[in-house]
N, C-alpha and C positions, 0 to 999 in steps of 0.2 A: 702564081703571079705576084701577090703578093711578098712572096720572101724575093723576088726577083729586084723587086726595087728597093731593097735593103744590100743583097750583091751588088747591084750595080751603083750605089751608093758608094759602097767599101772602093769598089776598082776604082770612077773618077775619083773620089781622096786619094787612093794611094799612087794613081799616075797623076797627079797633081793638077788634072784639072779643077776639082771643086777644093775649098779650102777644108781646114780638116776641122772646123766650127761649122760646119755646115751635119756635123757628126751626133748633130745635137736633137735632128731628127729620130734616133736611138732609141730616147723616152717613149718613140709611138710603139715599137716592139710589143710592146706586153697588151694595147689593145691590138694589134693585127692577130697575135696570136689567138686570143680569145674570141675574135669573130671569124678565124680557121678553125675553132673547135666548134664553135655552132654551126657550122655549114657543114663540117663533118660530121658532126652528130645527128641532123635535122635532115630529111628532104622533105617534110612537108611546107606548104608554100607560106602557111600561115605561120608559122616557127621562124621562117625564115623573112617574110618581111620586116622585122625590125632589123634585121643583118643589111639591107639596103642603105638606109639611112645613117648608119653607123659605119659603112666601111664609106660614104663619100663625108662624113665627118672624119674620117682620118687620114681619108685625101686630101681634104682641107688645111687637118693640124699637118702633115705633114708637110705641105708645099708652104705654107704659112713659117713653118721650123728652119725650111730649107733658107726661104728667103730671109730669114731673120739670122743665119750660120753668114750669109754672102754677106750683108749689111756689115753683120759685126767684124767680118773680115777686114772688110773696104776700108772701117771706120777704124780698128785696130792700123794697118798698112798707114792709114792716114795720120796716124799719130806717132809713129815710128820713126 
């Protein structure tokens, strides 16, 4: 699920619906990765509650990244 919204990132940039600064959500990579290894590694419930709170923090950084790629776009377009 996770690597899904990283594909689907790639496709809208490259059929040009999102701009390609919105690419900048990229940096969250390396945490989503790392809380796919603790959920692989882990079934128990207590290992795995801190993986809750961390992956809607990178829900967060991510949509926050997203929105800050479209801003800079709008605001670059606008100065062009």
């Amino acid at each position: 699920m996770i690597g899904g919204t990283y594909l689907s990132l790639m496709i809208v940039v490259l059929l040009g619906i999102a701009p390609w600064l919105t690419l900048i959500t990229i940096i969250t990579i390396p945490t989503a990765f790392r809380l796919m290894k603790i959920v692989a590694n882990n079934s128990e419930p207590h290992a795995l509650q801190p993986v809750l709170r961390q992956t809607a923090s990178l829900h967060a950084q991510f949509g926050m990244l997203f929105v800050v790629g479209w801003a800079a776009a709008w605001l670059l377009e606008a100065l062009i």
